[in-house]
N, C-alpha and C positions, 0 to 999 in steps of 0.2 A: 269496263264499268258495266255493271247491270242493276238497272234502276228498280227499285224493290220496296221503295217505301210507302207506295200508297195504300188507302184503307182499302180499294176493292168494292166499293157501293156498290155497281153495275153486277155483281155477280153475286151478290147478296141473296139466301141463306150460305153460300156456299165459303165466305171469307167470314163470317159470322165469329168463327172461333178458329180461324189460323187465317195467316196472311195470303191475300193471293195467289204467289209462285209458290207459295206450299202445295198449291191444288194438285191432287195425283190422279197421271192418266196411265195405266198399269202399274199401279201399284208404289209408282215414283212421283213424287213433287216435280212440277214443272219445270222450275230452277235447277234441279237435278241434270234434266236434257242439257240445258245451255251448258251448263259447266263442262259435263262431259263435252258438248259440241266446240266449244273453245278450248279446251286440253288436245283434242285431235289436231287441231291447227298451231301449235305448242304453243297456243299462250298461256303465261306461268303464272301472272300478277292478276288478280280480281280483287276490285273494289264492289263493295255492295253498300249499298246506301238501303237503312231501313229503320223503320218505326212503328207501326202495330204490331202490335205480337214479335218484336225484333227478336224476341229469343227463341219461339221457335225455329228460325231461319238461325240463329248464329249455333244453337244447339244442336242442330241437325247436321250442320257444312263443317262445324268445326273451324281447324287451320287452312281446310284444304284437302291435305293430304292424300287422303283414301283417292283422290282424282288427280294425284298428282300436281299441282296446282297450290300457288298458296294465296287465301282469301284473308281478305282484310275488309271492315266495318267502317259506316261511320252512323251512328245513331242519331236521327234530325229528332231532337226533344227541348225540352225544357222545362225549367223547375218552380211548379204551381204550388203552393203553401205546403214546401216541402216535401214533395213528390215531383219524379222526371215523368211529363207528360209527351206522349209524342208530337212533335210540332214539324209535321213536312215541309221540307224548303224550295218544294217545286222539282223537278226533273234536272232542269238547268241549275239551279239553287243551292239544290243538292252536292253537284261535279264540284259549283263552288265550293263551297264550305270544305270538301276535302282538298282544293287545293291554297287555300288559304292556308290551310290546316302544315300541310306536307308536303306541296308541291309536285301529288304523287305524279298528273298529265302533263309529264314531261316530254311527250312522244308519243308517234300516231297513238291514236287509242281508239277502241272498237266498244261501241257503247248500244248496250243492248235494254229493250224492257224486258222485263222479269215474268212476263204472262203469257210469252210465245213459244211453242216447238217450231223451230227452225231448223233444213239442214242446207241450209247459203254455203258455197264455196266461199269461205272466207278469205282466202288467198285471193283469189280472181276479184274479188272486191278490193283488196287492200292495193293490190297493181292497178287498178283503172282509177282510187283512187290519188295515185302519185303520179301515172302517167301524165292526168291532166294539172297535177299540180295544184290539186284541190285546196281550199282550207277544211272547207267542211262537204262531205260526203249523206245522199240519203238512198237507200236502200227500197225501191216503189214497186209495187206490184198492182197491175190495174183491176180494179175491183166494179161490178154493177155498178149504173147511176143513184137506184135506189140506196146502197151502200153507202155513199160519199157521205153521208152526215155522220158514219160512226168514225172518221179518220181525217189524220191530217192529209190534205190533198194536196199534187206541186204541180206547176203550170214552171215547164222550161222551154228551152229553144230548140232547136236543132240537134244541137252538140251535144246539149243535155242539160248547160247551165239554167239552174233554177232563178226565174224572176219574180215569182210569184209564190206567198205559201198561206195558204188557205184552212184556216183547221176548222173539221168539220162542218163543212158547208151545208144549206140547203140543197139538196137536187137541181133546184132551177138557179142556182147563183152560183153551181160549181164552174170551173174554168177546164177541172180535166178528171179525169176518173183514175188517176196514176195517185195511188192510197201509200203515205208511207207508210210501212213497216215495224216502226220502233227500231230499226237498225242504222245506228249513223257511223261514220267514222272521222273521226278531228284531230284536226291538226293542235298543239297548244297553244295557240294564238287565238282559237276562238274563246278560251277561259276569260280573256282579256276583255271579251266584249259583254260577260257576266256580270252584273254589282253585285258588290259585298252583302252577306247579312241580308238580303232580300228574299222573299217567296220570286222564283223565276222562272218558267218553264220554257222548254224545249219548242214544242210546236207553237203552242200560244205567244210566244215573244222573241225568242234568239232566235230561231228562226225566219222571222219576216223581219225581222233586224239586219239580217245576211244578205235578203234579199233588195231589201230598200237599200242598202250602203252598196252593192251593185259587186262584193265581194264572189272569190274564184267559188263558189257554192255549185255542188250538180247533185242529179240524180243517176241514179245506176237505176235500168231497167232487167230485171232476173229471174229466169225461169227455177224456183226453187218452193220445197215445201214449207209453207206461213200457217201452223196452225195456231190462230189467232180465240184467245177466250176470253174477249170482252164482256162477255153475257154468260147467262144459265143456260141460251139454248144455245149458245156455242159449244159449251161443256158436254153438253146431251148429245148434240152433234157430232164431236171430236169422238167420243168414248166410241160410240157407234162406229164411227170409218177406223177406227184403231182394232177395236174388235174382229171385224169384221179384214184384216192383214190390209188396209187401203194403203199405209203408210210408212214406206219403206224404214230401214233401221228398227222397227218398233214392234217388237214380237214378243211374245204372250211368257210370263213368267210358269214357275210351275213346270209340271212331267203331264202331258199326253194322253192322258187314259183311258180314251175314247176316240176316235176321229171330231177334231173341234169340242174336244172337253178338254181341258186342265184343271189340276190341282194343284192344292198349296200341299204342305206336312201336316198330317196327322188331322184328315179329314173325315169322317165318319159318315157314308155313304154307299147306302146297299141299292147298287144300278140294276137291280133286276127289279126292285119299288120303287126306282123313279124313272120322272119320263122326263129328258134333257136332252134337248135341241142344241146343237153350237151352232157360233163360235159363243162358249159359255169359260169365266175361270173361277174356279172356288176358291178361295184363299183357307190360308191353314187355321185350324182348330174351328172350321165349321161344318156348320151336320144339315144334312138334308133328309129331314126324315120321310117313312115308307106311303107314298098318297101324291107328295109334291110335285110341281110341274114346275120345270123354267125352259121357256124358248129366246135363245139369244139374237143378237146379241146381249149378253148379260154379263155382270163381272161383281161377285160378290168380294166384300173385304173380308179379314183376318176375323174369327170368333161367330160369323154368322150362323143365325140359324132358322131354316124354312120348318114350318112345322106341317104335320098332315094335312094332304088336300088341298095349301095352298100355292098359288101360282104367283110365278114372277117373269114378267113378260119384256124384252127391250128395256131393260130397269137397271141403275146402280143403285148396290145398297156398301156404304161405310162400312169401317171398322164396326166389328162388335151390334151388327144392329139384329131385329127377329123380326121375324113374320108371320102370324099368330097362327092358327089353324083353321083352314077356310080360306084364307084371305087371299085378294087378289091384288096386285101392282103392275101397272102396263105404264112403260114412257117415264118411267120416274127417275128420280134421284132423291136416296133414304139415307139419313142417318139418323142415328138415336134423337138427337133432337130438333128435326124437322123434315117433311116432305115437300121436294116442291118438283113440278112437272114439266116436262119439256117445251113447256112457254115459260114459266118462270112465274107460275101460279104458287105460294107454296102457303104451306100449311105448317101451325107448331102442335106440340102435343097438349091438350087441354080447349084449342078452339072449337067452339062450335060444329058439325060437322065432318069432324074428326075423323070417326069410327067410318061411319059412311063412305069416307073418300078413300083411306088406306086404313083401315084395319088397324090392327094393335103393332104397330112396326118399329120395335125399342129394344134399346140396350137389355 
């Protein structure tokens, strides 16, 4: 199961106009990683639960196939004066309705959100989760103090059993710095302790429901890669350490043509007029005309185009976006309709300001 239906506020310009796990870190949608990540451990069955923009997400995955895998929907909506509006039924809420529906968690099931790169041994999880005979399984990774308010936290014993589940705490009111994940695993027993037809979520209620009923509930403690994009400066973040080869699996699309340059197909680029620094990738059907500068890491989308003189510095730019001549970009994240900057400052086109802060930077 991979939970994919919420709107994305926190990452706002960036889920603006496609859903969350649509977000691409070379090139590829997030949700993309997971599927692949769970086809390598053979699982075959994906539910995906989804409602803003569900069809880019159902449009894109298809049946499955192409990953060998077959996916199956369920859309949280409902119908407002003759229009299906999305209506999210919570994380937890959600697993319901599908199995009201079909009864699909009939067996362990490995339930993921939809806005992490993960590469967890899934195996070695799904064994410690049966060894102890878990009902429900949570997947923690220990995170700064200051961190603990973007996560749910778990305070367990010994053994590991969870007693306590804390989501997003204060700093001075946390119990433990052990951050779940989004990674659970459940037995079908725990559907049982979901109500019907309710908004329900995971950490905010079944959760500290497991823990107060005093149920077989633990945590797994696991050295493995969480890349986590809660935020704009997570995204800023991630692009950068992926760029720059930090994260294993995750290597640069395109052909080489430089030490630390990449290209897409049918790129239009005279490297004795420009001056480019890697780890940079150009994507296909864009031009770097003769004057420009970009010091990476950098990763331009598909159609883009730098015009003379100007510089792009530590910056993503989208599909399809320009960068006028002259113009400067350092720390940013561009697409045609809007810029915002590695705090999560951004800017639309027509504000105040505009010109000053990035240039003519458009489709």
């Amino acid at each position: 199961m991979i939970l994919a239906a919420g709107q994305g506020t926190r990452v706002r310009p960036l889920t603006k106009y496609m859903p969350k796990p649509m977000i691409p870190i070379l090139g590829k949608p997030v949700l993309e990683y997971l599927i692949e990540h769970l086809a390598r451990y053979g699982v075959k069955e994906i539910m995906i639960n989804v409602a803003y923009s569900h069809w880019k997400i159902e449009s894109y995955f298809g049946n499955g196939s192409r990953w060998g895998v077959e996916i199956g929907y369920s859309f949280e909506g409902k119908r407002d004066h003759g229009e299906i509006v999305p209506n999210p039924k919570g994380s937890a809420g959600g697993m319901r309705k599908i199995q009201d529906h079909s009864g699909f968690f009939d067996e362990t099931t490995i339930v993921l959100c939809g806005d992490a790169i993960i590469d967890l041994d899934i195996g070695a999880a799904l064994h410690e989760h049966a060894s102890k005979k878990a009902l429900a399984s949570v997947v923690t990774l220990e995170v700064p103090l200051e961190e603990v308010k973007n996560y749910g936290v778990v305070v367990s014993d010994p053994d590991g059993r969870i007693t306590e589940f804390q989501e997003k705490p204060a700093p001075e009111k946390a119990r433990s710095r052990m951050a779940s994940t989004g990674i659970y695993i459940f037995e079908p027993a725990v559907l049982d302790l979901i109500p019907s037809g309710q908004v329900f979520d995971i950490g905010g209620q079944l959760f500290p429901l497991l823990a107060e009923k005093g149920l077989p509930f633990y945590s797994q403690s696991r050295w493995f890669n969480w890349i986590d994009i809660g935020r704009v400066t997570d995204y800023w973040a991630v692009c950068q350490r992926v760029l720059r080869g930090e994260v294993a699996q995750m290597d640069m699309p395109g052909t080489e043509v430089r030490p630390g340059v990449w290209v897409g197909l049918n790129t239009n680029i005279d490297f004795d007029k420009v001056d480019i620094t890697g780890p940079v990738y150009i994507g296909s059907s864009s031009e770097i005309e003769p004057g420009a500068t970009i010091v990476g890491p950098a990763w331009l989308g598909n159609g883009c185009v730098l015009r003379g003189g100007s510089k792009l510095i530590r910056s993503i730019l989208f599909d399809y976006t320009r960068l006028s001549e002259g113009q400067m970009l350092e720390d940013m994240i561009v697409s045609p309709n809007y810029c915002v900057d590695r705090h999560g400052n951004t800017t639309y086109p027509g504000d105040e300001g505009t010109v000053l802060r990035w240039g003519d930077a458009r489709a």
